[in-house]
N, C-alpha and C positions, 0 to 999 in steps of 0.2 A: 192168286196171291195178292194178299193186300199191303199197302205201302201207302203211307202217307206224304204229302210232295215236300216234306223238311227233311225225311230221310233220303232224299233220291237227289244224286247228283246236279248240277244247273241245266239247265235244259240246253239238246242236243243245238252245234249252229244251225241255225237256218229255222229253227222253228218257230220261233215269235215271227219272225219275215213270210212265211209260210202260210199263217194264221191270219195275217193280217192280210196277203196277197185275195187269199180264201174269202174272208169278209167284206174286203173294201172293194174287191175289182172283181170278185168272182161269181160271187151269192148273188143274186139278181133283187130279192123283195130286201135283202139287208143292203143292198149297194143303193137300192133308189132310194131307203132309207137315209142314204148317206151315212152311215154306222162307219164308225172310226176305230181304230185299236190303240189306245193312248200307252198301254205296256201289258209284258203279259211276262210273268214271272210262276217260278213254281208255287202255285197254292194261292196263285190272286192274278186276276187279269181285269182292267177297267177300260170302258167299252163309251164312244159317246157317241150320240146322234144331234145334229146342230139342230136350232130351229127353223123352220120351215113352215110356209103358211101350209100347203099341200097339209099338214098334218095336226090340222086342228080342227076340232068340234065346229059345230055352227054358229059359236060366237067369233068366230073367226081369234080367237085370242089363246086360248088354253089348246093343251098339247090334249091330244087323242088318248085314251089310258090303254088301249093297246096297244102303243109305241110302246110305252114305259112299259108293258106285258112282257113284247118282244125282246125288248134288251134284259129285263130280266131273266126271261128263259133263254136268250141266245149266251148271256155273259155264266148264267147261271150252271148249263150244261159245259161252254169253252172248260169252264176253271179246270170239272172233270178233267181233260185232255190232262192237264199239267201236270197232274197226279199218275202217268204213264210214264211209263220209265223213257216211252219216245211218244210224245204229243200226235202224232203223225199215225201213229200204229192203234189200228182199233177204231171203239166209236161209241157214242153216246146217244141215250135217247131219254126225253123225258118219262118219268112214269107218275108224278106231281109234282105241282105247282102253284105256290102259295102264295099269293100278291096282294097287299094291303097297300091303299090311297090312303094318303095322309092328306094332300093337300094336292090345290091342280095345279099342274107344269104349266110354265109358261115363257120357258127359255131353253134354252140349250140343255143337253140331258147328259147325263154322267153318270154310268155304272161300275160299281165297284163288286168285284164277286169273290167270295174266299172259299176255300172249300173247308166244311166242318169234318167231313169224315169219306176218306174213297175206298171202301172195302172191295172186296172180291168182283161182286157184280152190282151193288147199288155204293151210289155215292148222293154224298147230302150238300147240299152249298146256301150257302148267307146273299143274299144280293140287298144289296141298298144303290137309290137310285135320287141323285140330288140335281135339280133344276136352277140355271143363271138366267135371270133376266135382270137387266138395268144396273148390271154389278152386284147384286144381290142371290145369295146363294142359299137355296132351301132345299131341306129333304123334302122328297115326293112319296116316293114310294119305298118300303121295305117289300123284301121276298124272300122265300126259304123253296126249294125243290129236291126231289130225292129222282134222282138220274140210274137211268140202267145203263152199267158198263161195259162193253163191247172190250175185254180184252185181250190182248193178242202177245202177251208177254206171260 
C-alpha cells in the first residue's frame, strides 16, 4: 500500500533518535565519514558530513565527489524510511541514482532529501547537496534516485 509521508501521522518516538544512533555511532564507512543527522521529519531528512582533509582529492583542497555520492544516496534512500508508517519496519535499497556536479565542494557538506513519490515498492527522492567553506554557502551537487521499498506495513 502506498502512502505518501504528509498523510501519515508524525513519526513514531524514538525514531529520528534511532536513525541518527544508526548513522552517527553505528554504520562504520558513514561514522568514519563523520555523517551527522541535522533532522529527520516525515518526507525530508538533512544529513551533513564536516570537512575533512582524509576526504579530498590530490589537491588536497576539494572534497572527494563520492562523498557527496554517498550522502546523496545514503539521505536519498533514509527519506524512503519516513514515508513508513514506522521508519524502523522494513528497508530500502537503491535500484538508481542520479548525481550531477555542479561545482567542487570544498567545505563542510549538507544534504537535504525530500521524497517525490513512496509507492508500493519503488520510491523516488530529490537530493540536493550544498558546501560552506569561508562562510560561504554553494550548491554542489543535485541528485534524484528511485529506491526499492522493503515494506513491512
Amino acid at each position: 500500500m502506498s502512502q505518501e509521508p504528509t498523510d501519515l501521522p508524525p513519526l513514531p518516538d524514538g525514531a529520528a533518535a534511532f536513525m541518527e544512533e544508526r548513522i552517527e555511532a553505528e554504520h562504520g564507512y558513514l561514522s568514519w565519514l563523520n555523517t551527522g543527522v541535522e533532522s529527520v521529519e516525515r518526507g525530508r531528512i538533512v544529513l551533513t558530513i564536516p570537512y575533512d582533509d582524509k576526504l579530498t582529492n590530490s589537491d588536497g583542497e576539494t572534497i572527494h565527489g563520492g562523498v557527496a555520492a554517498t550522502l546523496v544516496d545514503t539521505a536519498g534512500g533514509l527519506v524512503q524510511r519516513t514515508a513508513f508508517p514506522d521508519p524502523l519496519d522494513g528497508g530500502v535499497a537503491t535500484v538508481n541514482l542520479n548525481v550531477n556536479y555542479l561545482r567542487p565542494a570544498t567545505g563542510d557538506l549538507r544534504a537535504e532529501a525530500e521524497v517525490v513519490r513512496a509507492g508500493g515498492s519503488i520510491g523516488v527522492s530529490d537530493m540536493r547537496v550544498t558546501s560552506t567553506a569561508n562562510g560561504e554557502t554553494r550548491e554542489v551537487v543535485v541528485g534524484q534516485g528511485s529506491f526499492r521499498l522493503f515494506r513491512e506495513d
